[in-house]
C-alpha positions, 0 to 999 in steps of 0.5 A, spaced: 136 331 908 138 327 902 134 320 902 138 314 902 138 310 894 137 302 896 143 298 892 141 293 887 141 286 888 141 283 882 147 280 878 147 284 872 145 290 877 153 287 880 156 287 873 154 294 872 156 297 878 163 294 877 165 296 871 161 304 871 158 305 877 161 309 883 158 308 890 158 316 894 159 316 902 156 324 904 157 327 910 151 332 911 156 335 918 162 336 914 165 344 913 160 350 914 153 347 913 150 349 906 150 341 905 143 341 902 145 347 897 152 343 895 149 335 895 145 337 889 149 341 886 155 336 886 149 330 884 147 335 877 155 336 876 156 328 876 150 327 872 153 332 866 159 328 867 155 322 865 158 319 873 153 313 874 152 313 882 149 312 887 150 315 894 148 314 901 148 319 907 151 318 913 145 319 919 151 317 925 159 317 926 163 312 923 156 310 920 161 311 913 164 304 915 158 300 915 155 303 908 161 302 905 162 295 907 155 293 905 157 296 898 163 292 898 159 286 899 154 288 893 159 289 888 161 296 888 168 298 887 168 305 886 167 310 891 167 317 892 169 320 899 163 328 899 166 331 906 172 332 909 179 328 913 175 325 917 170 322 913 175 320 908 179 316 914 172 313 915 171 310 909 179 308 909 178 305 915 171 301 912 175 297 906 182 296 910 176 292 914 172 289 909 174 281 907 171 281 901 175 284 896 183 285 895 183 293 898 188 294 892 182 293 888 177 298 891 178 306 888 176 312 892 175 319 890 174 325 894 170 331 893 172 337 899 167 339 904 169 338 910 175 344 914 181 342 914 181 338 907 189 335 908 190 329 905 187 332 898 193 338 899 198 333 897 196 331 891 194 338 889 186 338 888 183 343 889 178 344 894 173 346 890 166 342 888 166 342 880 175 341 880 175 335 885 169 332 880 172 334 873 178 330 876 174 324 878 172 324 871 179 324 868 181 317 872 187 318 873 189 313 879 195 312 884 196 306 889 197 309 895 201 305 902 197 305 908 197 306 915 195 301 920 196 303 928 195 299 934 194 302 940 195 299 948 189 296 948 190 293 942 184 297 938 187 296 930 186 303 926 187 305 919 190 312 916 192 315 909 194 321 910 198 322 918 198 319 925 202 323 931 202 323 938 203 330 942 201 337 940 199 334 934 193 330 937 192 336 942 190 340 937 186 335 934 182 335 941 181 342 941 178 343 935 171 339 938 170 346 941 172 350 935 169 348 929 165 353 927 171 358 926 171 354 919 179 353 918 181 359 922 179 353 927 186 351 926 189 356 928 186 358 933 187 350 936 195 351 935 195 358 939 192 355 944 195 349 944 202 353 945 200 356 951 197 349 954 201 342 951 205 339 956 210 336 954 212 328 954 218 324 955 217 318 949 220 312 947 221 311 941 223 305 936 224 303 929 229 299 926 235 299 930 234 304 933 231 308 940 230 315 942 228 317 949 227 325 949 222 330 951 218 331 946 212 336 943 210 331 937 212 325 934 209 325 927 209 318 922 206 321 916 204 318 909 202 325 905 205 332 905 200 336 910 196 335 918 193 340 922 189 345 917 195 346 912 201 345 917 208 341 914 211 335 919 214 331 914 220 331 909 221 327 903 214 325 902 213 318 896 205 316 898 207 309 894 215 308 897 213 302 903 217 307 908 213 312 914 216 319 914 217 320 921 219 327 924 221 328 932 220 334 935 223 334 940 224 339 946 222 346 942 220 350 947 214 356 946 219 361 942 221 356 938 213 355 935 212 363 935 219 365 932 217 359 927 210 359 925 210 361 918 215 354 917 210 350 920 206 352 913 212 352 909 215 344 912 221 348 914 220 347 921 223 340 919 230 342 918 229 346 926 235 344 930 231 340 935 227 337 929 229 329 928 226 326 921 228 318 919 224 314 914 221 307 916 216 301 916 215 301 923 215 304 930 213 304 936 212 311 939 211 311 948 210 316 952 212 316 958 210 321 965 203 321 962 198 319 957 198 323 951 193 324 946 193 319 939 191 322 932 190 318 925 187 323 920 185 329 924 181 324 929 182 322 936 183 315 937 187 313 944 191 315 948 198 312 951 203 307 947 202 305 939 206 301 934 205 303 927 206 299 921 206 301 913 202 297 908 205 298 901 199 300 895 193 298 898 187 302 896 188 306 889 186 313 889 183 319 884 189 325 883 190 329 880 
């Protein structure tokens, strides 16, 4: 494993670090093994690009929230995610918690390793090593909103990319055991899931509205794509201050099979049985029993959660 490289500490040492230097987050447990190979390969590619940096490695889950927090406070404002969904959350949820800084002030970059590598697919870069660090060397940047969840017993999460309750969050479950299928996990996870998922009556409000239905999935999402490449949102804008919100409601197992392909395609939000609405906030309830809550691609709960929109707080690197 790579070592750990100690952050300077020195005034000038700050000033530097601001201006040029980008702080990297790596997750030696993301994607299919080959870390060791990848992690040098990806330092001697930032190295031509003249990318100053310096890095840590995760030895621990959610280690990513302490190492960016103590960055934070040593003067770095730029990071670079190396993992998957995952990893990204973590880093997200390091700086939304952090009190040092404006978040609106901080930039994160992502370099893919991890499976399902979501949140990047919405702003089309690649999963690929030498791309994702040639867009990090163009700087092209966007302000994007951010998701807060607040679950029943008042935990506090952050997400960037989409939050649900229901299937969702069951296959985000599932997919603990089949990881080492690599993508095909995901698949794998969502067969499952259509024979297993037992549906619930949630109780949903938002704005002046409220729904009680039998319901597969509720789905509040910021980007385009969840669960491995999969579509539940319409209408995506990163930077517009509104959710998107799709209903699944009583779609039944012939439902799911007969529409697989538009699950990938984001047709499957123009199903019959399908509600999408745009808003700040919601209040999602399951009723008859508790259901699993997913932010990101990970499990954080299970029961009620109230999400609200916080607009253009982290800028991020696109493409």
């Amino acid at each position: 494993m790579a070592r750990l490289e100690k952050l300077p500490v020195d005034k000038i040492s700050f000033d530097k670090i601001h201006v040029n230097r980008w702080f990297i987050v790596a997750n030696p447990t993301s994607g299919n093994r080959n870390f060791s190979k990848k992690w040098k390969l990806i330092q001697q590619l930032l190295r031509d690009k003249n990318i100053h940096f310096s890095f840590s490695i995760t030895q621990f889950v959610k280690h990513e929230i302490e190492l960016v927090q103590n960055a934070v406070k040593q003067g770095y404002r730029n990071f670079i995610s190396v993992g998957g969904d995952g990893t990204l959350h973590h880093v997200v949820n390091a700086i939304m918690l952090q009190r040092y800084v404006k978040t609106s002030d901080i930039t994160i970059a992502v370099i893919p390793l991890g499976t399902g590598n979501d949140w990047i697919k919405t702003y089309n870069i690649p999963n690929n090593i030498k791309k994702s660090i040639e867009i990090i060397n163009q700087k092209k940047t966007i302000l994007q909103d951010i998701g807060v969840l607040e679950t029943g017993d008042q935990k506090m999460t952050y997400f960037n990319n989409a939050a649900g309750l229901g299937y969702d969050a069951y296959i985000v479950n599932k997919l603990k055991k089949l990881k080492s299928f690599g993508s095909l996990s995901y698949l794998l996870a969502g067969i499952y899931g259509l024979f297993f998922y037992k549906k619930s009556i949630f109780s949903i409000s938002f704005d002046d509205k409220k729904i009680e239905t039998n319901c597969l999935m509720t789905v509040i999402g910021l980007c385009k794509f969840s669960g491995g490449g999969m579509q539940f949102t319409k209408n995506v804008d990163v930077s517009d201050g509104f959710f998107d919100i799709t209903i699944a409601k009583n779609i039944t197992f012939l439902d799911l099979v007969l529409n697989i392909n538009k699950l990938y395609s984001g047709k499957i939000v123009d199903h019959k049985k399908c509600e999408t609405y745009k808003t700040k906030e919601i209040c999602v309830q399951p009723k008859n029993h508790k259901t699993f809550i997913q932010a990101d691609g990970e499990l954080i709960g299970t029961g009620k959660v109230t999400a609200k929109i916080l607009e253009k707080a982290i800028k991020f690197v696109v493409n």
